[in-house]
C-alpha positions in Angstrom: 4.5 47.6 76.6 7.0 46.0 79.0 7.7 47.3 82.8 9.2 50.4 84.2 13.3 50.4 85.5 12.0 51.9 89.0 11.1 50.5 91.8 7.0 51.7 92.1 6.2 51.9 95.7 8.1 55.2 96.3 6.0 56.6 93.3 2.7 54.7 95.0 3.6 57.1 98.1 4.3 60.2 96.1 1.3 60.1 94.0 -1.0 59.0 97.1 0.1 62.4 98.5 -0.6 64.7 95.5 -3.6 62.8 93.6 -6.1 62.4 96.7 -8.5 60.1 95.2 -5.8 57.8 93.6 -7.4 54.2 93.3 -5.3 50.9 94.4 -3.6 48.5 93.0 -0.8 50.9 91.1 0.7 49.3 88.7 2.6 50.9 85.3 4.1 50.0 82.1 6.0 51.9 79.8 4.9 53.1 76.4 7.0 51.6 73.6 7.6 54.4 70.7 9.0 58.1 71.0 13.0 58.7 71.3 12.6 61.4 73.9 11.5 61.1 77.5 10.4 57.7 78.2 6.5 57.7 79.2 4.7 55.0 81.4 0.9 54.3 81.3 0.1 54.2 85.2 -3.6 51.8 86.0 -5.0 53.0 89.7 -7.9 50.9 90.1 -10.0 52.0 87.0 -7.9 55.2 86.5 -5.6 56.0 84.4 -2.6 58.1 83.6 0.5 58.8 82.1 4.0 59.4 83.7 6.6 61.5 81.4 10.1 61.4 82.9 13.6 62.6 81.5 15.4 59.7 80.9 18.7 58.6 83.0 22.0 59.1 82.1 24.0 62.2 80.9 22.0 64.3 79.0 22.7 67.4 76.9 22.0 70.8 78.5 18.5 72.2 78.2 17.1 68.6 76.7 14.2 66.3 77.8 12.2 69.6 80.0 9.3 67.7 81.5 9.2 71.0 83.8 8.4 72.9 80.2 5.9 70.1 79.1 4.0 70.4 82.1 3.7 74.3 82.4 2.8 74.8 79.4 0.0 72.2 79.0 -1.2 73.3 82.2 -1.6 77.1 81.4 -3.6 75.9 77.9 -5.8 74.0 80.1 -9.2 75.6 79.2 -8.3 76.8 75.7 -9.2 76.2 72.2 -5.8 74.0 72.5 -6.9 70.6 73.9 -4.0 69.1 76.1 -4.6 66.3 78.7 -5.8 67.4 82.4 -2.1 67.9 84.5 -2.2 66.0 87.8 1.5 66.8 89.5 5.2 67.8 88.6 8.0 65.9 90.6 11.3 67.3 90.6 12.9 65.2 93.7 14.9 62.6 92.1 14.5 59.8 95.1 11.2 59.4 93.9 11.9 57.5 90.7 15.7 58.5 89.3 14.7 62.0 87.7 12.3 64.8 87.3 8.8 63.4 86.4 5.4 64.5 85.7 2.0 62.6 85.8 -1.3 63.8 84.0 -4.7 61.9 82.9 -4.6 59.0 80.2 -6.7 60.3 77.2 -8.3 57.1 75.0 -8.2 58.0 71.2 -6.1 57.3 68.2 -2.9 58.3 68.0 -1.8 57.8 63.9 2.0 57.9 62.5 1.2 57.9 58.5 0.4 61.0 57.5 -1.9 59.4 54.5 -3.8 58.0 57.3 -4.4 54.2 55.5 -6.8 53.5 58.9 -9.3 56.4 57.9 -12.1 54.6 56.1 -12.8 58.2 53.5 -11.5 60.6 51.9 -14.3 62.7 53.4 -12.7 61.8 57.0 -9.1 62.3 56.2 -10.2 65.8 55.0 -11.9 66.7 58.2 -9.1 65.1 60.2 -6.8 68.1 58.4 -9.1 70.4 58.9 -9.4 70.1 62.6 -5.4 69.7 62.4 -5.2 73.0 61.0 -7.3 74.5 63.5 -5.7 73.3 66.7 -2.4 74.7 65.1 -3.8 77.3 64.2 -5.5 78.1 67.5 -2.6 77.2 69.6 -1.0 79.8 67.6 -3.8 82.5 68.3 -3.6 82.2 72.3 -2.3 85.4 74.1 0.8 83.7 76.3 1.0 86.6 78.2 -2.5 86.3 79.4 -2.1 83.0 80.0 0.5 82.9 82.4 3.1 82.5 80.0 4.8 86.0 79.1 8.1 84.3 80.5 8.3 80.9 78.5 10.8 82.5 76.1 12.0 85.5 74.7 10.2 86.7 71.5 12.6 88.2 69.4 15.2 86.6 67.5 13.8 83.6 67.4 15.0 81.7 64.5 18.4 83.3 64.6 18.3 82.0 68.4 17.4 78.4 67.2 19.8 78.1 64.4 22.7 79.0 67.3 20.9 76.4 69.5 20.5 73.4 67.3 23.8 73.9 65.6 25.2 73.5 69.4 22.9 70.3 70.0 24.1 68.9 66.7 28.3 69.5 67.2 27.6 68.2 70.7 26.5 64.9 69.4 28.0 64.8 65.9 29.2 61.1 64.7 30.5 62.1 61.4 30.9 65.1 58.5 26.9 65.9 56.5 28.3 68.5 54.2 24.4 69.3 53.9 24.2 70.3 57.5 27.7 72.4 56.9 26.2 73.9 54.1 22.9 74.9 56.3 24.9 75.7 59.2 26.4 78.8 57.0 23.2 79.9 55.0 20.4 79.9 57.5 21.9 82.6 59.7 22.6 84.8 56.9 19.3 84.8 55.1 16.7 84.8 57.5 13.3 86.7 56.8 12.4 90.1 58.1 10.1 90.4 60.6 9.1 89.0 64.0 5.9 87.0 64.9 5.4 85.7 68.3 3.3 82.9 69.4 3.3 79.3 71.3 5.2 76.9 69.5 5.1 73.4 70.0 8.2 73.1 68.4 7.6 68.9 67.5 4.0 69.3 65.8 3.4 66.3 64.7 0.6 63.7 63.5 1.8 61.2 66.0 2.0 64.2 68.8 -2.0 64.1 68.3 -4.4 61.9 69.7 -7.8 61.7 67.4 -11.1 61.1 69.5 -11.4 57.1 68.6 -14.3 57.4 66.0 -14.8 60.7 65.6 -12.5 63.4 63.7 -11.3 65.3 65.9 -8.2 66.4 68.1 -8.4 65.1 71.9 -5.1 66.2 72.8 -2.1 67.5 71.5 1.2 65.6 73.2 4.8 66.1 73.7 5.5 69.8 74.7 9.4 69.6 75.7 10.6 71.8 73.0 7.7 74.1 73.4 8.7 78.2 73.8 7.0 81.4 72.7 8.5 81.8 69.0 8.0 82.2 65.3 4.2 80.6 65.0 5.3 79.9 60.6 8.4 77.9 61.5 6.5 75.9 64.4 3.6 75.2 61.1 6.4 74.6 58.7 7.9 71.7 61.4 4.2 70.1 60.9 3.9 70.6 57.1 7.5 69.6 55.9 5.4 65.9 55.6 4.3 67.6 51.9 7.9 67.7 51.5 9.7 64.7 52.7 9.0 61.0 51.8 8.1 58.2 53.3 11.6 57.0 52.8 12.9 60.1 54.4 10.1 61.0 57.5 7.2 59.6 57.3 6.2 62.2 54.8 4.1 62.1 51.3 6.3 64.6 49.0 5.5 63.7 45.3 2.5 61.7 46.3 -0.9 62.5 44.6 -3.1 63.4 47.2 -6.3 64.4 46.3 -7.8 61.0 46.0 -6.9 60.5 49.5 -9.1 64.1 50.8 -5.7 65.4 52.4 -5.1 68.9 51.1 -2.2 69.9 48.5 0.6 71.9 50.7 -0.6 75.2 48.9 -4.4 74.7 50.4 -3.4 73.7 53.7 -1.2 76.6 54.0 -3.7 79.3 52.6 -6.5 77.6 55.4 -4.0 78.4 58.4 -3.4 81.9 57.0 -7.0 82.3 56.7 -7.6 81.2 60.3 -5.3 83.5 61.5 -5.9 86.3 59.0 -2.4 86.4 57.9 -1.6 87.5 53.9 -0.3 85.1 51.9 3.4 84.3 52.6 6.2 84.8 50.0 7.2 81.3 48.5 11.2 81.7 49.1 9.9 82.6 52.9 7.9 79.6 53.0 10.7 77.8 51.8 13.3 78.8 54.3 10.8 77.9 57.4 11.0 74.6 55.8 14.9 74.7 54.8 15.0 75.6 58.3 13.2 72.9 60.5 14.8 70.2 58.5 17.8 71.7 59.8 16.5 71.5 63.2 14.9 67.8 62.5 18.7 66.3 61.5 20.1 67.7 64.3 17.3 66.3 66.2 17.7 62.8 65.0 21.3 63.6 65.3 21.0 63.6 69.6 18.9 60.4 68.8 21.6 58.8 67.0 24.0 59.6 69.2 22.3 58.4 72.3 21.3 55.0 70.1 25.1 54.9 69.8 25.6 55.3 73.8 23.0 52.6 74.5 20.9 55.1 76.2 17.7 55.8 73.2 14.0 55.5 74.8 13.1 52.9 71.9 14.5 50.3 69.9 13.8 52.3 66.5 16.6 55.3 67.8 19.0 54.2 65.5 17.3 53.7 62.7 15.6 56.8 63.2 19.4 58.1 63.8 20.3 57.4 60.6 17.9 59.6 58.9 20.2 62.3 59.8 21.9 62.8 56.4 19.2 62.6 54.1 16.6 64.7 56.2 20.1 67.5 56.0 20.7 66.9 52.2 16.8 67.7 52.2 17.0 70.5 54.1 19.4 71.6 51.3 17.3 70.6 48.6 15.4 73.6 49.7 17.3 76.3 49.6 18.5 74.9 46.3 15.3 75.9 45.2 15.2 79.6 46.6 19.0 80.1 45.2 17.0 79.0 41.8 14.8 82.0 41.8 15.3 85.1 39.9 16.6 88.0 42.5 
């Protein structure tokens, strides 16, 4: 960890004002990791919590919405969804250089291979999928309406509204031609399924976006909400299961690995559990493959803004560009899977 870039005893004051029984000395050091908005472990005494800020400089419109993060895991406080306890939003820059949130500090694991080499079983590993599959799919089962959050984003349209969205994020920070992402760019629109589903979506579900009780396997907390909206609950699983896709070369992934031996289930049983969980049918293979087709889409031009901000010296880690640079192959990827729909009989 190394030190914050912000002078602390204007956040001593806030946080004395809004967190009553706040401990002395405050002291806080930043997280190393993530590409996003830069987070700070804060130590009050024996408390402690964690400080999620957008980070400084220009940013790209609607990016790095701490405001999102901390309404949404504040209305799933209580649910089957386990989020950390929300403490206070900030949006008066003169406290620390931008718009800030603090909540509680939960201890646990927080894992980045999906193999999970740290797990000492295969009987573990399997029940640390299982309980990742019900946290998705629960998260996916809560009524946002009744929940406070019938507002968080528009229902309808939702893929068709992303596709428009992250081809915008991705010309706004483009460094150089991907003919994958061209390619993508033109077919995604165009062939999108029918039908609309509607649910929470995390929209960066992730292994390292959950934190794992430290012996125990089970989900604590489920982290890092900022791209978080009410929209299509299958592409918000397929962001989460394109790791049965991609390599380890490409995104931390295990596509073409044998996993059995390990307890992690094949893509196919993982798939049919969440359907079963939320009593959906089965879902069409070329549908399947477009949710995927589609997120790495979304990943590249992801890593695309991370790239580009690596380039502008202004990335929350060291690892932003070399996490950049897996632009192209996660697009050519992306490609690769709607190679395989174009493949199928009509």
């Amino acid at each position: 960890m190394s030190t914050a870039a912000f002078e602390l005893p204007p956040l001593a004051r806030f946080l004395r004002e809004h967190i009553p029984d706040l401990q002395s000395p405050l002291s806080i050091q930043a997280f190393e990791g993530g590409q996003s908005n830069p987070t700070y472990l804060l130590s009050a005494g024996s408390q402690r919590y964690v400080l999620r800020k957008k980070p400084a400089g220009a940013l790209l419109p609607s990016a790095h919405a701490v405001d999102r993060e901390y309404r949404v895991m504040s209305a799933l406080a209580g649910s089957q969804v386990p989020v950390p306890r929300m403490r206070v939003y900030c949006e008066d820059d003169s406290v620390i250089g931008t718009a800030f949130y603090v909540m509680d500090f939960v201890e646990g694991r927080i894992l980045w291979d999906p193999r999970l080499p740290e797990v000492g079983s295969a009987a573990e590993r399997a029940a640390m999928y299982e309980q990742i599959n019900r946290v998705i799919a629960a998260l996916h089962s809560v009524d946002y309406a009744a929940c406070g959050l019938g507002d968080y984003g528009r229902a309808e349209h939702y893929i068709e509204r992303q596709i428009g969205r992250w081809t915008k994020q991705y010309r706004a920070s483009e460094t150089e031609r991907i003919e994958a992402m061209e390619q993508l760019i033109a077919w995604l629109p165009a062939n999108i399924p029918a039908g609309e589903m509607s649910a929470i979506a995390h929209g960066d579900l992730r292994l390292d976006n959950l934190i794992f009780h430290p012996s125990e396997p089970r989900v604590l907390a489920v982290l890092d909400w900022e791209l978080s909206t009410i929209g299509h609950p299958l592409a918000d699983l397929a962001y989460y299961m394109m790791a049965w896709r991609l390599n380890r070369q490409e995104f931390r992934g295990f596509g073409g690995e044998d996993l059995a031996p390990l307890g992690i289930p094949s893509e196919q049983a993982f798939l049919a559990r969440y359907c079963e969980r939320r009593g959906l049918a089965p879902i069409a293979q070329n549908e399947w493959d477009f949710y995927l087709a589609f997120n790495m889409f979304r990943l590249a031009a992801i890593l695309q803004g991370v790239l580009k901000r690596a380039l502008s010296g202004n990335a929350a880690s060291a690892q932003g560009l070399e996490n950049g640079r897996r632009t192209r192959p996660i697009a050519e990827a992306g490609w690769r899977q709607v190679e395989q729909i174009l493949a199928r009989p009509r």
